[in-house]
C-alpha positions as CSV (number, residue, x, y, z in Angstrom):
1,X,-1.1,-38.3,-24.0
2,X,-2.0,-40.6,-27.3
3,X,-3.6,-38.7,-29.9
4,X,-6.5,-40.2,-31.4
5,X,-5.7,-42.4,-34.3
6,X,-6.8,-40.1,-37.1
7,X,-4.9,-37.6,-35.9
8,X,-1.4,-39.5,-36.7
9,X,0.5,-38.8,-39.8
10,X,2.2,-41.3,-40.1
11,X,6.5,-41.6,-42.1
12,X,6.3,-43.4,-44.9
13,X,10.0,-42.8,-44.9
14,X,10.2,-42.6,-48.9
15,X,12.2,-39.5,-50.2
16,X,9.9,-36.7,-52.0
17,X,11.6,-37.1,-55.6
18,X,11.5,-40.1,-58.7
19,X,12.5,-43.2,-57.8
20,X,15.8,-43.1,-60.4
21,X,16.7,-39.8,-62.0
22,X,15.1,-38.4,-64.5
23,X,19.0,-38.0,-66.6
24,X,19.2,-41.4,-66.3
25,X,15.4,-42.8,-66.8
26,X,14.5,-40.4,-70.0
27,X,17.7,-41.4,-72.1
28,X,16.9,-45.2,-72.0
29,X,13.2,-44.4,-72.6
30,X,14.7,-42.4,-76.0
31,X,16.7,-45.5,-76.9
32,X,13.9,-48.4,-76.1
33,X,11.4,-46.1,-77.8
34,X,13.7,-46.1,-81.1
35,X,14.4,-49.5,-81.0
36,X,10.8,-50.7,-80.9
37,X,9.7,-48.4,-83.6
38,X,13.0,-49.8,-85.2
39,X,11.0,-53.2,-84.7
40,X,7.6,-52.4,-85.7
41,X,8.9,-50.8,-88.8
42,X,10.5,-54.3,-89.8
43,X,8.1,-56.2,-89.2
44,X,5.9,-53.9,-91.4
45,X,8.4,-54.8,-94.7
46,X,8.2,-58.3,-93.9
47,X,6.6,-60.2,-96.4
48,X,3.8,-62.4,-95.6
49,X,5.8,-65.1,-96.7
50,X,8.5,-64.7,-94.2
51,X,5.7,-64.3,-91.3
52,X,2.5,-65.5,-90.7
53,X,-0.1,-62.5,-90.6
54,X,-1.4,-63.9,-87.8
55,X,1.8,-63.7,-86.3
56,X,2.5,-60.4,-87.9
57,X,-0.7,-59.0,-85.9
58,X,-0.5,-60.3,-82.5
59,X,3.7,-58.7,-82.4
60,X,2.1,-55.5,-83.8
61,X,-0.7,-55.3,-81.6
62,X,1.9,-56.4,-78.6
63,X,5.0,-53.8,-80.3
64,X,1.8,-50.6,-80.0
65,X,1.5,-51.1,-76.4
66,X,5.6,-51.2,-75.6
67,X,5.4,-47.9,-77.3
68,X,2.7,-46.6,-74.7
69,X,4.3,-48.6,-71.8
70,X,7.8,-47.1,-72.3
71,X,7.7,-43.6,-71.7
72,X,4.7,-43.9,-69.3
73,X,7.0,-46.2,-67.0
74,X,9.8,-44.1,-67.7
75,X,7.0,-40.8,-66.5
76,X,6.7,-43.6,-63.5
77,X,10.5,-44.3,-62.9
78,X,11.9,-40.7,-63.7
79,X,9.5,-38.1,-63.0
80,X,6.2,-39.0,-60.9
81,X,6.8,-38.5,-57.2
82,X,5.8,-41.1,-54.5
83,X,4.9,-38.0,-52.2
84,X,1.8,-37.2,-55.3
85,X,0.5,-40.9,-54.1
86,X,-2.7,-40.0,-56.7
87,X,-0.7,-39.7,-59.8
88,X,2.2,-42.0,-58.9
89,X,-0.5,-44.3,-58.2
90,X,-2.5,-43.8,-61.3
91,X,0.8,-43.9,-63.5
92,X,1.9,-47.3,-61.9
93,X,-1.2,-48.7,-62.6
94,X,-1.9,-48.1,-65.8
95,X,1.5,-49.4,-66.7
96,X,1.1,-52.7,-64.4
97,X,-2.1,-53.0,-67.0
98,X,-0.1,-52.7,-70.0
99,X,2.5,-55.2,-69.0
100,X,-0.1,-57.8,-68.2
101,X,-1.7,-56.5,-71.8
102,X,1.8,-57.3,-73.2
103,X,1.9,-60.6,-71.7
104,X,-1.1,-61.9,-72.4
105,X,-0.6,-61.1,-76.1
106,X,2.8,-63.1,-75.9
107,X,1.0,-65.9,-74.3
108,X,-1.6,-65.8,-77.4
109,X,1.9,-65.6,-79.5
110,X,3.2,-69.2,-78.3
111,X,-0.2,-70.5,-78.6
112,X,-0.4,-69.1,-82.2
113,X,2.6,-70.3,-82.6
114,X,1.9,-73.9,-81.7
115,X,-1.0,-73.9,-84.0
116,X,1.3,-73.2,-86.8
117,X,3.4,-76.0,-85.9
118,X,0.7,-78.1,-86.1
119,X,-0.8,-77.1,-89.2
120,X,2.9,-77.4,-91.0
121,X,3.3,-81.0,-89.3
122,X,0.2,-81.8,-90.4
123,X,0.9,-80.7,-93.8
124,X,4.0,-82.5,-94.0
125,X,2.3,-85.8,-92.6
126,X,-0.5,-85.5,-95.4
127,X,2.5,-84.6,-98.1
128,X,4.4,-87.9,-96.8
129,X,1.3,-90.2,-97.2
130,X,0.0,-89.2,-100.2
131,X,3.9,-90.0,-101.6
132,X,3.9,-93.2,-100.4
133,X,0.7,-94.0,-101.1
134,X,1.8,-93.0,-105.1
135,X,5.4,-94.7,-104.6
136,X,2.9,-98.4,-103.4
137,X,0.8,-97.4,-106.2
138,X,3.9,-97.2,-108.8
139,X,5.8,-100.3,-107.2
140,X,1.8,-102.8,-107.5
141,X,1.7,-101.6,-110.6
142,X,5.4,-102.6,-111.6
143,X,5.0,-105.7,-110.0
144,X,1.5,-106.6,-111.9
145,X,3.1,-105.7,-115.6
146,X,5.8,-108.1,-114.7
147,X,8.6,-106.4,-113.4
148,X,10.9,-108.0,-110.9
């Protein structure tokens, strides 16, 4: 006899521990951890003529959440169980919606970037006109005084 469908459990067939061990996972958390605060702290000394500010806040902003996202994927990777479905769940998620955070910042990055590509191209544009327009201006007037 069939039992009725809410009566069957069904295999998931996923073992009741991490997904990579916890020896491995929590070591190369420690090391990504150090080398973004490594990152944030140099971008800090920076001087604002070496980068943007606008620049300088979007990579902070983006630097903040790597340092939430890496030891909550590495709690995701090396210690949350798929057999506690709430909080592997919970955990996955919140770090699925710091990676699309994190991309969505570098996507603002390139376009910030472009704008300050166009702004310096622009500036040289108007820099190169206005010297020609003085080097005509100095080569008229040469030409009026008498000059050859």
């Amino acid at each position: 006899m069939i039992a009725p469908a809410r009566f069957v459990q069904y295999h998931t067939g996923m073992d009741t521990g991490p997904i990579a061990p916890t020896w491995f996972v929590l070591p190369l958390a420690l090391i990504a951890l150090v080398l973004q605060a490594g990152y944030l702290i140099a971008i800090r000394e920076l001087g604002s003529d070496r980068m943007p500010p606008s620049r300088r806040r979007i990579r902070v902003a983006t630097g903040w959440l790597s340092m939430f996202a890496i030891p909550l994927s590495a709690y995701g990777f090396g210690i949350a169980r798929p057999s506690e479905a709430g909080t592997f769940t919970v955990v996955w998620m919140m770090v699925i919606g710091l990676i699309a955070a994190i991309v969505m910042l570098a996507v603002l990055d390139a376009l910030n970037t472009m704008r300050l590509h166009r702004k310096a191209g622009n500036k040289v544009h108007r820099e190169l006109r206005e010297n020609l327009r003085r080097d005509l201006q100095e080569i008229n007037e040469h030409r009026d005084r008498g000059g050859s």
